[in-house]
Structures are given as structure tokens and as C-alpha cells.
C-alpha positions as CSV (number, residue, x, y, z in Angstrom):
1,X,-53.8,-5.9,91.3
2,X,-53.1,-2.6,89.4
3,X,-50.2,-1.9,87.5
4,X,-48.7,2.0,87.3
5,X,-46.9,3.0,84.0
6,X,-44.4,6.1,84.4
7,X,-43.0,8.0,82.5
8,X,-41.6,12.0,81.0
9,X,-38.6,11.6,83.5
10,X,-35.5,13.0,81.8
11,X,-32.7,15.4,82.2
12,X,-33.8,19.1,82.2
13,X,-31.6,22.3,83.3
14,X,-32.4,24.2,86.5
15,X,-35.3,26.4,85.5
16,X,-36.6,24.2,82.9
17,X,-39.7,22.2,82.9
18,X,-40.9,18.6,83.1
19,X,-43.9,16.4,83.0
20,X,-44.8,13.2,84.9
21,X,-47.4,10.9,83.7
22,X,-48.6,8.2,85.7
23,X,-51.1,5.1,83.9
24,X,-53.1,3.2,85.8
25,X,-54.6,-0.2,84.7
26,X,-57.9,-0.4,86.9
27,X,-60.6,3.1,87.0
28,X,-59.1,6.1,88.7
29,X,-62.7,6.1,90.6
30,X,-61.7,3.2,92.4
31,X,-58.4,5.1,93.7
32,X,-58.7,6.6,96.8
33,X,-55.8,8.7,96.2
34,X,-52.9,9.2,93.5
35,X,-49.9,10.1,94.9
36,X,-46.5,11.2,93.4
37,X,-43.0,9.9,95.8
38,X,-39.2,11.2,95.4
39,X,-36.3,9.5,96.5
40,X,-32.9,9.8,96.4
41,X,-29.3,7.1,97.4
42,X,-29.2,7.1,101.1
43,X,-32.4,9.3,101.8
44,X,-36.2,8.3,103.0
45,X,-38.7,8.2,100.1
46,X,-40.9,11.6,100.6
47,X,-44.3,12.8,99.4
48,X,-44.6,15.7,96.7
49,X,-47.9,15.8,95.9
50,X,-51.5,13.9,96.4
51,X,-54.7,14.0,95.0
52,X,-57.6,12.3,96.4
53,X,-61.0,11.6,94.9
54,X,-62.7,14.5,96.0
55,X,-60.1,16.1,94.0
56,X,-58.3,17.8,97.1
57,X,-54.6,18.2,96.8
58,X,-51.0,18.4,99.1
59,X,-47.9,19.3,98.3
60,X,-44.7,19.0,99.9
61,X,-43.7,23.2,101.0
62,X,-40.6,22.4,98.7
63,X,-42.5,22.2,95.8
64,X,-45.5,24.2,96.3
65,X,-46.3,26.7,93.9
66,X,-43.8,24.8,90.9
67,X,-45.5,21.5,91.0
68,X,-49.2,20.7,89.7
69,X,-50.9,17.1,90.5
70,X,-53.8,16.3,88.0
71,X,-55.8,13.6,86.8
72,X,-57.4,12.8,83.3
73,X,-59.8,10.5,84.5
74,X,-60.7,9.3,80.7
75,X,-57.2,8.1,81.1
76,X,-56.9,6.8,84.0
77,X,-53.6,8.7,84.1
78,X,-52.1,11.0,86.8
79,X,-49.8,13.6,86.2
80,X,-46.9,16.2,87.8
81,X,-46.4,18.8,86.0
82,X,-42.8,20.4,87.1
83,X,-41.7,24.1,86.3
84,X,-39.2,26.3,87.6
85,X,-36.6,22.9,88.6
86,X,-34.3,23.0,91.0
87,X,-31.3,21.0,91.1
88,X,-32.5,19.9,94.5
89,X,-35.8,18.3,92.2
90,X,-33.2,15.3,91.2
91,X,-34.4,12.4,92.1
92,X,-36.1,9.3,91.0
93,X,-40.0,10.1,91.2
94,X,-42.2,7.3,91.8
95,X,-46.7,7.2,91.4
96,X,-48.6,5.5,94.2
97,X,-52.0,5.1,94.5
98,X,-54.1,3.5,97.0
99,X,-57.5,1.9,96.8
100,X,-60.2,2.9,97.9
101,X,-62.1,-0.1,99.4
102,X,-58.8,-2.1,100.4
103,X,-56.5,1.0,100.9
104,X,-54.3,-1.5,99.8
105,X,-51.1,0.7,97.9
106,X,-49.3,0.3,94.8
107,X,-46.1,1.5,93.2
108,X,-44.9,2.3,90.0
109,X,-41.5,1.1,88.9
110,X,-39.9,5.2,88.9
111,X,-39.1,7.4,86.7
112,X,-35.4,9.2,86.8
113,X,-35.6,13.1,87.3
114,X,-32.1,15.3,86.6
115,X,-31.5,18.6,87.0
116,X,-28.2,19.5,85.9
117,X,-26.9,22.1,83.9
């Protein structure tokens, strides 16, 4: 069982900047991926960005070149780090991670994103 911590959601006004943290309570090396979700009333939830082991990363074309997906592996922690928000960006952001030996997936509880001026 592993349990995802998240938090740094907030409000923030278009342009501004945010970061996401994501704690994970087993070893990041047993991830196979970390993975940051959005989702917003009466929409699907949508990937914005993965890492995977190897350290390779996607992003969503929405958010490429604003978002950064990282990992601080001491930490067992993932992050998203958010510049140049858009008011499109609101949503509530949620970490998943899979394992690797399992690929069995986990969610965090979410963390609320607004981007309002």
C-alpha cells in the first residue's frame, strides 16, 4: 500500500507561479512512474506530466514548456513546478504513481489549483 501526500495548491493570478509536491510513503525506486493528473466538474481526469524511472518525461502540449516534473529521490517526493499560469490551469491536480513490480496505481487525495485574478 503506498500513501501520496499533496500539497502547494493554492490560488495564484494568471502569470504567477506554483509548486506541487507529491510524498510518497514507500522508495521512489520501487515506482515505475510518478505521474501528475488534472481534473475539473464535468470533465475526464487528464495527464500533465510523467516521469518514469529512467528519468524520461511527458507533458501534456498544454503545458509544455510552463510545467517541470521532478523527483528528489532522498525524499521520496515528486514535484510540478508551474509558471506562466493560465486561467485554463484551474483545476484540482492529483499525483499518481504506479509500481513497478505490480503496476498496481495509486492516488493522492488532490490538491486545489486557481487561477484567478
Amino acid at each position: 500500500q503506498v500513501q501520496l501526500v499533496e500539497s502547494g495548491g493554492g490560488l495564484v493570478q494568471p502569470g504567477g507561479s506554483l509548486r506541487l509536491s507529491c510524498a510518497a510513503s514507500g522508495s521512489i525506486f520501487s515506482f515505475y512512474s510518478m505521474g501528475w493528473y488534472r481534473q475539473v466538474p464535468g470533465k475526464r481526469r487528464e495527464l500533465v506530466a510523467v516521469i518514469t524511472r529512467g528519468g524520461g518525461t511527458n507533458y501534456a502540449d498544454s503545458v509544455k514548456g510552463r510545467f517541470t516534473i521532478s523527483t528528489d529521490n532522498a525524499k521520496n517526493t515528486v514535484y510540478l513546478q508551474m509558471i506562466s499560469l493560465k486561467l485554463e490551469d484551474t483545476a484540482v491536480y492529483y499525483c499518481k504513481v504506479i509500481l513497478l513490480n505490480s503496476r498496481a496505481e495509486y492516488w493522492g487525495q488532490g490538491t486545489q489549483v486557481t487561477v484567478s485574478s
